[in-house]
C-alpha positions as CSV (number, residue, x, y, z in Angstrom):
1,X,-48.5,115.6,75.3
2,X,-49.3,118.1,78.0
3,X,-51.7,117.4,80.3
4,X,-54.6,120.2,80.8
5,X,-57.1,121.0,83.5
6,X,-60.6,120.3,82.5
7,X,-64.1,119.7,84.3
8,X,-67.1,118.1,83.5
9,X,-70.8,117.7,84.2
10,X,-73.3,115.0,83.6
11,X,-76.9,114.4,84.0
12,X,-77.9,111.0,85.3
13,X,-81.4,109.9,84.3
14,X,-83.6,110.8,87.8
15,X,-85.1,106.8,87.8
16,X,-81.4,106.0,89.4
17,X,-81.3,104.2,93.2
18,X,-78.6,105.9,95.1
19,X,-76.7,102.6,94.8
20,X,-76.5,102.8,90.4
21,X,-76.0,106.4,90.6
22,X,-72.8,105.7,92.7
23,X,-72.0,103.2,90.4
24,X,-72.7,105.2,87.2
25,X,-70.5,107.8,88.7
26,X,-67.5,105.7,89.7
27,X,-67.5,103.9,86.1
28,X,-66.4,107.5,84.6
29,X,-64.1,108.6,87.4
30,X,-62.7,105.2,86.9
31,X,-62.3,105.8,83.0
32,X,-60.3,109.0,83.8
33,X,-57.8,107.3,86.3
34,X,-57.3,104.2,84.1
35,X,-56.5,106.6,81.4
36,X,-53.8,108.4,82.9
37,X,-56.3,111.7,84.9
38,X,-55.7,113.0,88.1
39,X,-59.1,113.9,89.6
40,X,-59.1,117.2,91.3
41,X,-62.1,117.6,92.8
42,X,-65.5,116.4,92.6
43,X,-69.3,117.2,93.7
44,X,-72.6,115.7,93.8
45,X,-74.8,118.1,93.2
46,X,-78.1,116.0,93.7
47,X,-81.6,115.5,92.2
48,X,-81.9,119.1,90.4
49,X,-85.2,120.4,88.2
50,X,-84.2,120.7,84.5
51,X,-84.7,124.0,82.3
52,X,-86.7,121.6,80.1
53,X,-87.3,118.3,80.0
54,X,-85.0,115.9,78.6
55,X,-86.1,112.2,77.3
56,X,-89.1,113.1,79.1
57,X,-87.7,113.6,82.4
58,X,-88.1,117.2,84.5
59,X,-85.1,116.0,87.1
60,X,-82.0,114.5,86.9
61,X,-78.7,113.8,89.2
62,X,-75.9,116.1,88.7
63,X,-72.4,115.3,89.2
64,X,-69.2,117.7,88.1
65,X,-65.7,115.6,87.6
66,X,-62.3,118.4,88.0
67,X,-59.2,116.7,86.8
68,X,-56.4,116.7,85.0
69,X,-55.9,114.8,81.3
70,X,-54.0,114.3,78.8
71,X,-56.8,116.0,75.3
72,X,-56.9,112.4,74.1
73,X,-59.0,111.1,77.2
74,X,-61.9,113.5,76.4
75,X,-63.2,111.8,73.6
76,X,-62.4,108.3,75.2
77,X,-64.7,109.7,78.2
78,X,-67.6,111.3,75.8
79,X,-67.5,108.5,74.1
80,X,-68.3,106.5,77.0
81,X,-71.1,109.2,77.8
82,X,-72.9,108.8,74.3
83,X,-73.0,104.7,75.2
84,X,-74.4,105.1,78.5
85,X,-77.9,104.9,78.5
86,X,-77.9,106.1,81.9
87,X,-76.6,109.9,80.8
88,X,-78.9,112.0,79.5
89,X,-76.3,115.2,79.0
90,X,-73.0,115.7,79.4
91,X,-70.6,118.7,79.4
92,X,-67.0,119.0,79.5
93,X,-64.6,121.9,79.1
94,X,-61.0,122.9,79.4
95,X,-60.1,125.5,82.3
96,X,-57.6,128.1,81.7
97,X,-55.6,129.9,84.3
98,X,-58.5,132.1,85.7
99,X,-61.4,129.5,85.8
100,X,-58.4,127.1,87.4
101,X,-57.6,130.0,90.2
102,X,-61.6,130.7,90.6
103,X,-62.0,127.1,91.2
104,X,-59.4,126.8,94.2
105,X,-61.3,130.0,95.5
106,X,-64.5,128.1,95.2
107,X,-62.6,125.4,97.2
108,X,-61.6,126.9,100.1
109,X,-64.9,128.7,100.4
110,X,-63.8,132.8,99.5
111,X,-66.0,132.5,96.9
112,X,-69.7,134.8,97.0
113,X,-67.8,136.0,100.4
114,X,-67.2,140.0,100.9
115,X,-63.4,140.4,101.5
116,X,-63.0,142.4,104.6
117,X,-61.4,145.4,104.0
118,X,-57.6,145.7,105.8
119,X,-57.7,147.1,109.8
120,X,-55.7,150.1,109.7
């Protein structure tokens, strides 16, 4: 089997120390490394105000996994989601070649940047 490019986010209940939320996020990245992933890239993207509110809650802690599986792993991983008390939504998709190229972009920061026009 091939292995595809995918990314996903999750939303980690807001009651979270700093310490469980680390830990929370490391049990997942570890469930994609033990099952054959190569993480890409990953951010934090902190306590964030929900659209609406989930279980009750108006925040959570965001945190987007990019890597690289075999399709079997995603329903190891979102099964492991849908156990975890501690997620309150998850979302994972597969990249194709422009959201891949976009994403390396994003990287090195020539994203939302004007490209300066050629000296002539």
């Amino acid at each position: 089997m091939s292995q595809k490019q995918y990314e996903t986010v999750f939303i980690l209940t807001p009651v979270l120390s700093d310490v469980q939320t680390k830990d929370a996020v490391d049990k997942f990245k570890k469930i994609l490394t033990d099952n054959g992933s190569e993480l890409i890239h990953e951010e934090s993207w902190g306590l964030k105000k929900l659209a609406y509110p989930i279980q009750g809650k108006g925040t959570g802690f965001y945190h987007l996994v990019e890597f690289t599986a075999n399709p079997d792993v995603i329903a190891t991983l979102e099964t492991e989601y849908r156990r975890d008390e501690r997620v309150m939504r998850f979302l994972t998709i597969a990249l194709d070649k422009h959201a891949i190229a976009y994403n390396e972009r994003k990287r090195k920061g020539l994203v939302g940047k004007k490209q300066e026009a050629p000296a002539e």
